[in-house]
ZANU-537122 format. One record per residue: x negated, y, z of N, C-alpha, C, O in turn; residue in three letters. Coordinates in steps of 0.2 Angstrom, whole numbers, plus 5000, padded with zeros to 4 digits. Layout:
BEGIN
XYZXYZXYZXYZALA ...
This chain:
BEGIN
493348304911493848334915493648384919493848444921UNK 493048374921492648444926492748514921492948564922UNK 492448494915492548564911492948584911492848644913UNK 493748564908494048574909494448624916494748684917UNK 494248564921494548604928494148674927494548724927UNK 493448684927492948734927493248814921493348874923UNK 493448774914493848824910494448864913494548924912UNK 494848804918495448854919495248894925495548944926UNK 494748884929494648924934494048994929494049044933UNK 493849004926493549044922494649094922494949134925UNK 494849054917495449074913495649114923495549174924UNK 495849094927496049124932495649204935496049254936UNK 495049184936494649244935494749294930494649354930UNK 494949274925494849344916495549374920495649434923UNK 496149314920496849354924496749394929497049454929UNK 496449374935496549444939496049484937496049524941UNK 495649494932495349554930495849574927496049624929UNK 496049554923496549584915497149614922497149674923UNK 497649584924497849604930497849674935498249714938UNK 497149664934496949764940496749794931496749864932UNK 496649784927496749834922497249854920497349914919UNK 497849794919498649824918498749874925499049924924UNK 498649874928498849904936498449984935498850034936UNK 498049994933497450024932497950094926498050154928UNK 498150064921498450084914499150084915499650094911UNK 499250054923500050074923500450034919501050054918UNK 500249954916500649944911501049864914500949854920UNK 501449824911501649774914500949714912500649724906UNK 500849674915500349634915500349574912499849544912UNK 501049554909501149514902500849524895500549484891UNK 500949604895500649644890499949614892499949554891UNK 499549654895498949644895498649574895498149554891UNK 498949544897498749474896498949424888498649374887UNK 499249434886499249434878498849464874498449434871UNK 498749524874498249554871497449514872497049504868UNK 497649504881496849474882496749414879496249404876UNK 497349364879497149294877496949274870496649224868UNK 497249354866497249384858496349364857496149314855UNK 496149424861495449424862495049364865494549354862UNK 495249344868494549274869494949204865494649144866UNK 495449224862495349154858494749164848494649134843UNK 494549224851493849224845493349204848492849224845UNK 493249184854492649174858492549084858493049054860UNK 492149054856491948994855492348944859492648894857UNK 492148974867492248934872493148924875493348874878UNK 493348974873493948984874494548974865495149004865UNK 494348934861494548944854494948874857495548874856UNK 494748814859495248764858495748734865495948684865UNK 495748764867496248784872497148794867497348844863UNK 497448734870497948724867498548724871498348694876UNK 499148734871499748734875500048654875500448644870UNK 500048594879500448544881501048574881501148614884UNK 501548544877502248594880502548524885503148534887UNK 502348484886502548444891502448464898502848464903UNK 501648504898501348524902501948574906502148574911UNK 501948634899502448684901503148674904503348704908UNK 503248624901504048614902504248564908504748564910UNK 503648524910503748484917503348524922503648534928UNK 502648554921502348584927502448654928502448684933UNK 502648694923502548794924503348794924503648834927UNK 503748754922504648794920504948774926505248814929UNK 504948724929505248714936505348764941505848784943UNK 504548774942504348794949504748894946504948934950UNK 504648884940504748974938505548974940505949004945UNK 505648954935506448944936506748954944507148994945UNK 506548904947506748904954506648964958507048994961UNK 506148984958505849054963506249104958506449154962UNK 506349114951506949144950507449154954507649204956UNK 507949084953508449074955508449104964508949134967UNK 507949074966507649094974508049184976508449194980UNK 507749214971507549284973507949324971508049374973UNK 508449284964509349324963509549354968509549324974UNK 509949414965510449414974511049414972511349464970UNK 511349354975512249344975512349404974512249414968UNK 512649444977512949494975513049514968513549504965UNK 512449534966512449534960512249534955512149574950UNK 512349454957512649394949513149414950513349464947UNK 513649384956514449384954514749454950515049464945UNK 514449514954514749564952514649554942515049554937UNK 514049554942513949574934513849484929513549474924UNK 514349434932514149374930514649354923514649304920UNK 515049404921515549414914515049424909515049384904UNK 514449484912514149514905513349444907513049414902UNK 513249424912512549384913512749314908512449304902UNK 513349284910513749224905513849224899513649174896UNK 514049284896514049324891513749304886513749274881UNK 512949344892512249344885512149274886512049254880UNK 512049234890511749164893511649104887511249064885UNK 512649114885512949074881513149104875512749094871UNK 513749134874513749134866513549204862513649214857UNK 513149234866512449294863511849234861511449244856UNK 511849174864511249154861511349104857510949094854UNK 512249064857512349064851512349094844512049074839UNK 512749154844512849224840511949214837511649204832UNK 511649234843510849254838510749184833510549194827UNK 510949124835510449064833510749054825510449044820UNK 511349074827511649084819511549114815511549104809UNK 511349174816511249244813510449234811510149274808UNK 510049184814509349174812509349114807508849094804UNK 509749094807510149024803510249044798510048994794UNK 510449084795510749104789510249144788510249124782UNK 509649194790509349244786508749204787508349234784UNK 508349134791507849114789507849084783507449094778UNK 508749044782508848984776508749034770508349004766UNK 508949104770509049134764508249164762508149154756UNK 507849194765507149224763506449154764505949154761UNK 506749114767506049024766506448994761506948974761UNK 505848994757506248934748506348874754506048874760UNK 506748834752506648734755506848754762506948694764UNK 506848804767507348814772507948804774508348854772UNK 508148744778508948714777509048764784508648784788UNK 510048754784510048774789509848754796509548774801UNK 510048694795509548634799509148674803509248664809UNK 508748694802508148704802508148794804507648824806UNK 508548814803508648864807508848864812508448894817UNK 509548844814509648844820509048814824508748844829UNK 508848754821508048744826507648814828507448834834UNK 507548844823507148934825507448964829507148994834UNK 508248974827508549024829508749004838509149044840UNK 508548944842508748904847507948904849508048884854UNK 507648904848506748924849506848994849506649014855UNK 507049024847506849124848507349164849507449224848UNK 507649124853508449164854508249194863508149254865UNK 508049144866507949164874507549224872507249234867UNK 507749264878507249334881506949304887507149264891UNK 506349324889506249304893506149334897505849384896UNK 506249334905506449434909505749444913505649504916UNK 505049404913504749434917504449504915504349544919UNK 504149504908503849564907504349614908504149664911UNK 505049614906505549664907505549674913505649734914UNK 505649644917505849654924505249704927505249764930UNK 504749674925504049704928504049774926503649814928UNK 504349784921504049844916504649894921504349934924UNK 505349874921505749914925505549934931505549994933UNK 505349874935505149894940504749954943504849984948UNK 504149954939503650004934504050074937503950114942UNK 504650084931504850124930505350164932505650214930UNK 505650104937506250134943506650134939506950184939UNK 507150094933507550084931508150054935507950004938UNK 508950074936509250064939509149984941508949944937UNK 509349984947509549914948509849884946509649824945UNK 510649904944511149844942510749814936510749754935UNK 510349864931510249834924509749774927509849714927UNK 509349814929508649734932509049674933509049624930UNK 509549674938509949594941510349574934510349514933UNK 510649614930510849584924510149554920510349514916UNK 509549574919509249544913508949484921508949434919UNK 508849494925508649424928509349394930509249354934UNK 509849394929510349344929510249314922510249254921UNK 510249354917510249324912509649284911509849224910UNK 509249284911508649244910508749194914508349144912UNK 509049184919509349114923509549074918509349024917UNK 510149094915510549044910510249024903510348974900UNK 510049064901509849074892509249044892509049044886UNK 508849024896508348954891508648914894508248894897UNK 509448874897509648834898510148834888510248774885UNK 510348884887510748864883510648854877510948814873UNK 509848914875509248884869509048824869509048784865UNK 508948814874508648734877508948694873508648654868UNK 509848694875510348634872510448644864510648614859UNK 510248704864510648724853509948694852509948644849UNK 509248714854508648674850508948594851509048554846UNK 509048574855509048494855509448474850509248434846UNK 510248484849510448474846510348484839510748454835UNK 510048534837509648554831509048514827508948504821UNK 508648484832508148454833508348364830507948324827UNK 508948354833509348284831509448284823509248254819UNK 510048354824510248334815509648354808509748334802UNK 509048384811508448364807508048314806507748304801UNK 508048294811508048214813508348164810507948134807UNK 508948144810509548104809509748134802510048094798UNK 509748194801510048224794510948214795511348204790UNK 511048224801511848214802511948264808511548284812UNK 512648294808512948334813513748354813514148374809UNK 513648334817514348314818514948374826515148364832UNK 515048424821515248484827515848464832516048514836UNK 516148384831516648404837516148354842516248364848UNK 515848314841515348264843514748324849514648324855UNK 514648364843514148414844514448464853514048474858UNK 514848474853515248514856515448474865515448484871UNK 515648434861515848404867515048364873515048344878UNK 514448344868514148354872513748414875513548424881UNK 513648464870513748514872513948534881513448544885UNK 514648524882514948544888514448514893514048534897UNK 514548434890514348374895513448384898513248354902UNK 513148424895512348414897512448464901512148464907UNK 513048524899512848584904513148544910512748514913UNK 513648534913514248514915513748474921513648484927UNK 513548404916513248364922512348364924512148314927UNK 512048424921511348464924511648484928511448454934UNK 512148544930512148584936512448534940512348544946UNK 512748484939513148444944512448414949512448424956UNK 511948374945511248344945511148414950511548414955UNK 510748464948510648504952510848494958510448474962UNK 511648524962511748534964511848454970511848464976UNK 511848404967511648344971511148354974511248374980UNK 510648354971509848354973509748424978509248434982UNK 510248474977510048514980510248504988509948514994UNK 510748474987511348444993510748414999510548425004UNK 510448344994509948314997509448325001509248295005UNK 509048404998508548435001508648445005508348425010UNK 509248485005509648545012509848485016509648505022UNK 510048415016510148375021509448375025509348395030UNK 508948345022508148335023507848375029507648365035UNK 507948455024507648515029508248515036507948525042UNK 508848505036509348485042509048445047508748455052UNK 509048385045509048335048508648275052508748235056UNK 507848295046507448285049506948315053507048375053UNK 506348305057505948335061505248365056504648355056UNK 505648425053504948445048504848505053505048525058UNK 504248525049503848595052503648635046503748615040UNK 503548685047503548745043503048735038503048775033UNK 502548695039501948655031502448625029502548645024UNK 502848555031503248515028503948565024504148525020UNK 504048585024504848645024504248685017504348665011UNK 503948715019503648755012503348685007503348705001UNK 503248635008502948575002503648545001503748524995UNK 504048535004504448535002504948554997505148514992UNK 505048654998505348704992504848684987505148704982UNK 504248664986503848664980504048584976504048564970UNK 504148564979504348484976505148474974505348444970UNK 505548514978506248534976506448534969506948504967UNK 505848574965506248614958505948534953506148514948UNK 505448514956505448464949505848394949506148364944UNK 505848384956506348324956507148344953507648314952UNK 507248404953507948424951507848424943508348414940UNK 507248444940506948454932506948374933507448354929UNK 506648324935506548264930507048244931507148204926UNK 507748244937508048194936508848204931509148154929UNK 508948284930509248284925508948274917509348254913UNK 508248294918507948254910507948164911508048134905UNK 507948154913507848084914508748054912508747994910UNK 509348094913509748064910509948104905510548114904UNK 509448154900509548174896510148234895510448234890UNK 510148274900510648344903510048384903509448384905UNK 510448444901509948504905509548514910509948524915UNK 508848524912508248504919508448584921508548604926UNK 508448624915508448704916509048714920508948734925UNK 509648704917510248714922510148684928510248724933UNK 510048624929509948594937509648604941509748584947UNK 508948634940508548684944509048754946509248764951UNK 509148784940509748854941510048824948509848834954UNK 510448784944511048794947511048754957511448764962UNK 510448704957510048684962509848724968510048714974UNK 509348804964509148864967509348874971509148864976UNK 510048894969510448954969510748944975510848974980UNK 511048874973511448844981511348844988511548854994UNK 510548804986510048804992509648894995509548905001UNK 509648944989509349014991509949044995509749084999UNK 510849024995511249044998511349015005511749045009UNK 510948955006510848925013510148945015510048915021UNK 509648995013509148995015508948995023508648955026UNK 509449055027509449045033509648985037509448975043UNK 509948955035510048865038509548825037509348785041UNK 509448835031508748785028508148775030507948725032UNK 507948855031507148865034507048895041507548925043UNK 506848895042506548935051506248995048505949005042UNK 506149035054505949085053505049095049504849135044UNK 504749055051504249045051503849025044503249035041UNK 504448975041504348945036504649015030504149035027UNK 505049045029505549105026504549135026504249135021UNK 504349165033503849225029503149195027502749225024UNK 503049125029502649095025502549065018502149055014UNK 503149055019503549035011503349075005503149054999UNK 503649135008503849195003503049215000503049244995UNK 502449195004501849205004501649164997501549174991UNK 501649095000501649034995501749044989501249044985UNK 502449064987502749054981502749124980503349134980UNK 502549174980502349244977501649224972501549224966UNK 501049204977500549184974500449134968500049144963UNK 500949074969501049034965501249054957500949044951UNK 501749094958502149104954501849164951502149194946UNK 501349194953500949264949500349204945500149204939UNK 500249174949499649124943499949094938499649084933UNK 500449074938500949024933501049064930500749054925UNK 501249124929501349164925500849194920500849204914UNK 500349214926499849234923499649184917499649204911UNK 499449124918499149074915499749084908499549114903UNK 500249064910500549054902500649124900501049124896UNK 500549154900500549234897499749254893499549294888UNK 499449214896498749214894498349164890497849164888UNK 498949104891498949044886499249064879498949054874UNK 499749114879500049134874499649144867499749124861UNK 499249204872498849214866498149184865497749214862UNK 498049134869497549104867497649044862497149014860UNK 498449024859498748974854498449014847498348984842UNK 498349084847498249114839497649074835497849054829UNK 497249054835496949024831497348944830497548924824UNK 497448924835497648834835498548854831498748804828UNK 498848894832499448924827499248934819499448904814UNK 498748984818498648994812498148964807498148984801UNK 497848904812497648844809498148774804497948734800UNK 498748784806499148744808499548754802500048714802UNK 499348814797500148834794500048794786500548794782UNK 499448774785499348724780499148754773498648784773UNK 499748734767499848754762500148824759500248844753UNK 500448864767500848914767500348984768499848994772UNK 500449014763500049074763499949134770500449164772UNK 499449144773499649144778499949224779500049254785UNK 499949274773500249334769500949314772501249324778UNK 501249264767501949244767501949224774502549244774UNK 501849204781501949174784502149234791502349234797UNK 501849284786501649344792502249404790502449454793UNK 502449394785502949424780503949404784504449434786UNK 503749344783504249294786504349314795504849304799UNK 503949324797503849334805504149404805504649414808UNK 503949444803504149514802504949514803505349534807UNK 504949494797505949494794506349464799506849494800UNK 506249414803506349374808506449434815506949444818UNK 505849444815505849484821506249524822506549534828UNK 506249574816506649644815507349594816507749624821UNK 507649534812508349534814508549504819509149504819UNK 508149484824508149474831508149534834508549534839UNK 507849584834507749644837508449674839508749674844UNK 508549694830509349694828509949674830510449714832UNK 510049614830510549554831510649584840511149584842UNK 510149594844510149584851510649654853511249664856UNK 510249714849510349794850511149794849511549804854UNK 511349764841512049764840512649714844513249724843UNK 512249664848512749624853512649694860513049724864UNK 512249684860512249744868512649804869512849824875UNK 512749844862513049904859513849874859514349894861UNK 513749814856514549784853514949754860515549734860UNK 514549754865514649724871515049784874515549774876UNK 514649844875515149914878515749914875516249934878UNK 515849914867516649954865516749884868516849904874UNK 516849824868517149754871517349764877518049764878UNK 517049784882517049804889517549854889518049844892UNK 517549934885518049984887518849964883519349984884UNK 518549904876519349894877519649824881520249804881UNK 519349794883519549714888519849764895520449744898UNK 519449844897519649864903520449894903520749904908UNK 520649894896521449934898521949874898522449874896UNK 521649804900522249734899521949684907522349644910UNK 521249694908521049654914520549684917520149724914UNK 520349684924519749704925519149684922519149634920UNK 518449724922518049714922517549754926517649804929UNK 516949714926516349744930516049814928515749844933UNK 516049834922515949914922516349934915516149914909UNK 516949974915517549984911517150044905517350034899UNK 516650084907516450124902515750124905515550144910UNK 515350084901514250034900514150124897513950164901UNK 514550134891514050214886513650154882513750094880UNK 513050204881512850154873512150154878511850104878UNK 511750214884511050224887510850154890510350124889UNK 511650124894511150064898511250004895510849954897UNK 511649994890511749924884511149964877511149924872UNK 510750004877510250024872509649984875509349944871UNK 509449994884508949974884508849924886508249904887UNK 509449864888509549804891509549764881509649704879UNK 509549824877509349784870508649754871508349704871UNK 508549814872507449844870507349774873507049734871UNK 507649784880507249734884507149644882506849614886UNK 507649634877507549564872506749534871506549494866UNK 506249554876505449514874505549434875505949404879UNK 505349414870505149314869504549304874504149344875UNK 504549244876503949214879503649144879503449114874UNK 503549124885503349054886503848964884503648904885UNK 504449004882504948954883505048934876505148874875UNK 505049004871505049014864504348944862504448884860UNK 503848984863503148934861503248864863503248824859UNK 503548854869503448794872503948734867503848674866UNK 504648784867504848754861504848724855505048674852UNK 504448774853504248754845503648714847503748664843UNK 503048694849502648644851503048584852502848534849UNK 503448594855503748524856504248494852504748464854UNK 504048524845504448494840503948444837503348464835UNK 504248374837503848314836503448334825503648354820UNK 502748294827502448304820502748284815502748314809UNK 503048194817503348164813504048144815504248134821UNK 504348144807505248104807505248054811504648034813UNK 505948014811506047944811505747914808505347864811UNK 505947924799505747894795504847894794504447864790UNK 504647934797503947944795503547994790502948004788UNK 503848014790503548104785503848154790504348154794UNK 503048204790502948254791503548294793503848324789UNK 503648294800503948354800504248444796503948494797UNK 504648434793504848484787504648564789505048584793UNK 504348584788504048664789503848684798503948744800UNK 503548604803503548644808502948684809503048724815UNK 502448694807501648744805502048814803501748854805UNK 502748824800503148884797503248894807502948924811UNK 503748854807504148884811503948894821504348914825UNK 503048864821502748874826502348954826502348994830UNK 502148964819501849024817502249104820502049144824UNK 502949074813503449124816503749124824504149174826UNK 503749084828504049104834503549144837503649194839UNK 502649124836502149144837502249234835502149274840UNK 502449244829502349324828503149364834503149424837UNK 503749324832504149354835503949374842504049434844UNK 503649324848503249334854502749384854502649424858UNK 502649384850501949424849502049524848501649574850UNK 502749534844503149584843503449604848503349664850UNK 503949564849504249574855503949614861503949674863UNK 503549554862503249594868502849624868502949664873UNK 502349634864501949684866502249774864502249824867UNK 502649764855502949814853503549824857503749884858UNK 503749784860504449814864504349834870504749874872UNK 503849804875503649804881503249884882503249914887UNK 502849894876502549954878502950014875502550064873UNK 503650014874504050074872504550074875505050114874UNK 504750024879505250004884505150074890505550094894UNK 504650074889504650144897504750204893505050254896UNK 504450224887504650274882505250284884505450324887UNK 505750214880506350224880506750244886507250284886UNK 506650224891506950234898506750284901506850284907UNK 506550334899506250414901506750444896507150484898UNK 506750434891507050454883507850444885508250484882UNK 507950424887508950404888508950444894509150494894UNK 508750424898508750474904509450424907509950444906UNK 509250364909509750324912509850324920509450294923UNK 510450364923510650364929511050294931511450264928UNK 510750284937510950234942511750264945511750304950UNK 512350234942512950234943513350184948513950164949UNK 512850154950513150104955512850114961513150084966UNK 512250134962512050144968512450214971512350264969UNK 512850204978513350234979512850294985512750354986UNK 512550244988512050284993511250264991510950204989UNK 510950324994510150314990509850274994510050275000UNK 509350234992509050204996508550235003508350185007UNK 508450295004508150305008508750315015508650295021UNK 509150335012509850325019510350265018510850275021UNK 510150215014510250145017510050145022510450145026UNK 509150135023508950115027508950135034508750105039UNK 509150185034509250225040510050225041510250245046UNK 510250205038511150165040511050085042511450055046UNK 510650055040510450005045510049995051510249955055UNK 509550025050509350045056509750065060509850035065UNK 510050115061510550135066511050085068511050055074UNK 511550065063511850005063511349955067511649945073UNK 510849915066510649885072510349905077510449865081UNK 510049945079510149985086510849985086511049925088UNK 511350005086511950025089512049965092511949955098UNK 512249915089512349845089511849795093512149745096UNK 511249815094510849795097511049835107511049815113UNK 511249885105511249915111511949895116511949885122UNK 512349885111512949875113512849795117512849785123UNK 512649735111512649665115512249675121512449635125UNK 511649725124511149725130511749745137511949725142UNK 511949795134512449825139513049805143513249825148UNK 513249745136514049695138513649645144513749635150UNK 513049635141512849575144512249555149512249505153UNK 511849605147511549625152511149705155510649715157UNK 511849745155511649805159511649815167511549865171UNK 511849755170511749745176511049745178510749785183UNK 510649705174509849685174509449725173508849725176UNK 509749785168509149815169508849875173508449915171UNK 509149875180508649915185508249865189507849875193UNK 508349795185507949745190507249735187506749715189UNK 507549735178506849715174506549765170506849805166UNK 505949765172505449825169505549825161505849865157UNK 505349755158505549765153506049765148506149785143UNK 506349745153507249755151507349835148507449865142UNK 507249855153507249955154507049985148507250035145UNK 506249925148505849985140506249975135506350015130UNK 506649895135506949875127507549955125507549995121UNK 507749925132508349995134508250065132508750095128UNK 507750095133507350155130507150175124507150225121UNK 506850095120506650115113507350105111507450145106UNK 507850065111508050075107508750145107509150155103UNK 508750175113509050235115508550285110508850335107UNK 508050275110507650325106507650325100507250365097UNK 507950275097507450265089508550275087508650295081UNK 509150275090509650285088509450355089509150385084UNK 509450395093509450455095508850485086508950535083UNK 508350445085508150485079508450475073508550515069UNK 508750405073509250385066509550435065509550465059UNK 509950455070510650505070510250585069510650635070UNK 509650595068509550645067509150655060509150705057UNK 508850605057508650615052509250595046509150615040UNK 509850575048510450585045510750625043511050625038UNK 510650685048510950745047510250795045510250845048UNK 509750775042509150815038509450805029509950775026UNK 508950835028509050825021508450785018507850785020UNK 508550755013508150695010507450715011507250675015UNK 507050785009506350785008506350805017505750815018UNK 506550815022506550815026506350745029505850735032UNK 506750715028506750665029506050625027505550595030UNK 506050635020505350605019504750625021504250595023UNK 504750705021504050725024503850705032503250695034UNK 504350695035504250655044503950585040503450595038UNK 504050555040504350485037503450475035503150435038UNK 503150505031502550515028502050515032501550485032UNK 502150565037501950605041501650535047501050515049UNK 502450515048502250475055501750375051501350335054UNK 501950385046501650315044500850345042500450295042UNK 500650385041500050435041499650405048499050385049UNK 500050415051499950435058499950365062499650375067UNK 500050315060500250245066500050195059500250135060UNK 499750205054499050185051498350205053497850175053UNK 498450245056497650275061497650235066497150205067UNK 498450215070498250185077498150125074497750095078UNK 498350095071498450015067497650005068497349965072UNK 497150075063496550045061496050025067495649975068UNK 496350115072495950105079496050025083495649995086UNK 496650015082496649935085496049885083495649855087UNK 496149875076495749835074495049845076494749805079UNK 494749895075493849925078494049915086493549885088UNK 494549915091494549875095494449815098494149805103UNK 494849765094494749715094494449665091494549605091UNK 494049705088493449685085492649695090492149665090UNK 492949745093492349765096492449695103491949665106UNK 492949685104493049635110492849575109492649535113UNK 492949565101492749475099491949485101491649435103UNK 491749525101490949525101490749515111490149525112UNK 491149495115491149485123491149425122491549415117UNK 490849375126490949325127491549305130491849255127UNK 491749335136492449325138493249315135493649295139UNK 493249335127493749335126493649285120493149275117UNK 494449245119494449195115494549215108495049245105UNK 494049205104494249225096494849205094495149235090UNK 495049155095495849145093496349185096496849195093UNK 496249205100496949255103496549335100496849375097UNK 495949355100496049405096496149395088496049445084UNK 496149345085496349335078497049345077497349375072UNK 497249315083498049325083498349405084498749425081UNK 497849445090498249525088498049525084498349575082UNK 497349525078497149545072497849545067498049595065UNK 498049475066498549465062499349495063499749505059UNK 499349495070499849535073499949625070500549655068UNK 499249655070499049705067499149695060499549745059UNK 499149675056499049675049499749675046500049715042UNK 500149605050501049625049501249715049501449755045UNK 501049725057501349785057501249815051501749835048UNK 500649815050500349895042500749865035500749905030UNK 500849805034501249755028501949805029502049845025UNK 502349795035503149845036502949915035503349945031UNK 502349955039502450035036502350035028502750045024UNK 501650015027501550015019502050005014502150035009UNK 502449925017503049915013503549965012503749965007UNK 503750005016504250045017503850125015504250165014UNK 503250135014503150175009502950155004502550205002UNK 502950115001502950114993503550114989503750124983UNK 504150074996504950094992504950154992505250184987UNK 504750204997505150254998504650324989504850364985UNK 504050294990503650324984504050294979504350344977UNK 504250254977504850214972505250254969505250274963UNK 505650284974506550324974506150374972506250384966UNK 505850424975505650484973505650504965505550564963UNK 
């Protein structure tokens, strides 16, 4: 057990290396970490190191999923929730068939059976390398919130086509009105399960006497009791987490206190870069324990099979995303929709962006060794191998030509109506105005009596008084002050700290309260810096 623990904290250490090298190289750090896991599963110590998919599927998909659903923004899912539903459900139908038919025709003794089981294992995309890689490269926003909407639903719906898949190879029977109508009922009564358990937490954080440690172990223990308790009656855990989130992230401000919201957001940032990290780095340390696995099958033929697979996966996504646009401009001359004329640039790259992941792998592991009856498993060494190369494809070849591409189309953001750098100075003004107006209703009698009343009074007279001038500048105007003064008020930040640093060193003064403006200091430089890295972003 000690070795083990010791293994993964090595495995933790290679990640944040491998990690400041993708950053380094500019690249998304899924990539890099595949590659790395590529590479140290030839290294002795790291060769047997193998994926539990129980592990995956009860300990890393919960907490992921949730902090997903967490970090959606209502907006817009609803606005683009035609095309997110869309891909979620019957695009990952459409794939699992069209994998179904061309696995059964190119594997001698390949039932269809036994495709839909592939094609329900390799259908999900998975959005973090994509998102990451967008992010990277400043691609529109509406696209980014469609591939993480999507990726909300769609290992909820490969989830349920494997399962069912998984029976009639099993049992040797399938029964499509049978099939269907449980169908409805797993999705149906997971989100319902969710949305109980979500109800319950939100009661909890209400009504009882928690504190901002209790309130954050709390959201961590959230996501799995909504996973086990819809597995536990045999529904979707992945919908009931979804659908759990979402509900509870649209109650955030009710739910958490203030305190809990910026320490939280700490917590589960870290969390969820390690989980990630690890199963991306697990991925590719499966290659030996995969290609060990393939038996009798020549491992030529097995690599051959992975190829063809992959390409009509690639394909299959490219032609639903393209075929999705003429859909869209003719549904628009009869009912509304969310964008009437897509073009072919932003349904091209929301193809590209189809990388497989952890959910894929985790799936096909968890395809049992043996039948009911007792014989082997029919072709699962085949069909572990090949999700292996499609994963393998996907992401690294698509992930590292996904920024080619998106420089290559030259894809403008047609929905952002105003730039982000005059949002935020339309907010800002907007709260100054509004902040000035409530002081004035309510207490402008007060302030010749309270000193501090007066300075509130002042800053925020002066910081509208700049709003409304940097509005009527011009952008690079605007940024070059913008630059200038955070340049500028990172110098007094720093001086502060050699300040109070210098005072901790007096006896007189309490090391906890200058820890406190320490930390106090450190917030500050978190908001400038934050607000120049969006603003370096847009440029």
């Amino acid at each position: 057990m000690q070795g083990i623990f010791i293994q993964y904290i090595y495995l933790i250490l290679i990640i944040l290396g491998l990690v400041m090298i993708a950053d380094q190289l500019r690249l998304a750090y899924p990539i890099v970490l595949v590659l790395g896991g590529l590479a140290l599963s030839f290294i002795a110590q790291f060769s047997n190191i193998i994926i539990n998919p129980e592990i995956v599927f009860l300990m890393f998909l919960p907490p992921l999923l949730y902090e997903a659903a967490w970090q959606v923004s209502w907006k817009e899912f609803r606005k683009w929730r035609g095309l997110i539903i869309g891909f979620a459900f019957p695009i990952v139908i459409l794939t699992s068939c069209v994998i179904a038919v061309v696995s059964s025709a190119i594997i001698p003794g390949f039932t269809l059976a036994l495709g839909f089981l592939l094609g329900g294992i390799i259908s999900p995309p998975d959005a973090v390398s994509a998102t990451t890689i967008m992010r990277q490269v400043n691609a529109p926003k509406s696209l980014v919130s469609i591939v993480e909407g999507e990726s909300l639903l769609n290992d909820a719906s490969s989830l349920i086509v494997f399962r069912f898949a998984l029976a009639a190879v099993l049992t040797g029977q399938f029964q499509f009105h049978q099939a269907a109508v449980n169908f409805v009922l797993v999705i149906l009564i997971g989100i319902l399960i969710g949305l109980v358990v979500g109800l319950i937490f939100y009661g909890i954080h209400r009504l009882l006497p928690t504190t901002s440690s209790i309130e954050i172990v709390l959201t961590l223990v959230t996501p799995y009791c909504m996973y086990y308790f819809a597995e536990h009656f045999h529904v979707s855990g992945v919908l009931a987490v979804v659908s759990g989130g979402l509900l509870l992230s649209s109650k955030r401000n009710s739910l958490l206190s203030y305190r809990s919201r910026v320490e939280g957001l700490n917590v589960w940032n870290n969390l969820v870069f390690v989980l990630n990290g690890l199963i991306f780095l697990l991925i590719g340390l499966e290659l030996p324990f995969v290609t060990r696995q393939l038996g009798n099958i020549s491992l030529s033929s097995a690599v051959w099979y992975g190829l063809i697979i992959a390409f009509v996966l690639i394909v299959t996504r490219l032609l639903c995303t393209l075929g999705t646009s003429v859909l869209m401009r003719v549904m628009s001359r009869f009912i509304p929709v969310s964008d009437p004329n897509p073009g072919w640039r932003g349904p091209l790259i929301f193809g590209w962006a189809g990388m497989r992941g952890v959910v894929s792998l985790a799936s096909a592991l968890s395809i049992p060794i043996l039948t009911q009856a007792g014989q082997p498993f029919p072709y699962r060494d085949l069909i572990l191998f090949i999700t292996f190369i499609v994963i393998l494809i996907t992401l690294v070849f698509q992930g590292l030509t996904l920024p080619w591409l998106i420089s290559k189309v030259n894809l403008k953001d047609r929905f952002t109506l105003i730039s982000q750098q005059h949002q935020e100075i339309i907010i800002q003004k907007k709260l100054a105005v509004a902040s000035l107006r409530f002081l004035e209703e309510k207490y402008g009698g007060e302030r010749a009596r309270n000193e501090h009343l007066d300075n509130l009074f002042s800053k925020l007279e002066i910081d509208l008084k700049f709003f409304d001038r940097e509005l009527s500048e011009s952008n690079l105007a605007w940024q070059n002050s913008l630059k200038g003064y955070q340049s500028i008020y990172l110098e007094v930040l720093e001086g502060r700290r050699e300040l109070l640093n210098k005072m901790n060193r007096r006896a007189e003064f309490d090391e906890e309260l200058i820890r406190k403006y320490l930390l106090l200091t450190d917030v500050e430089e978190f908001k400038v810096r934050e607000i120049g890295s969006q603003e370096s972003g847009t440029e």
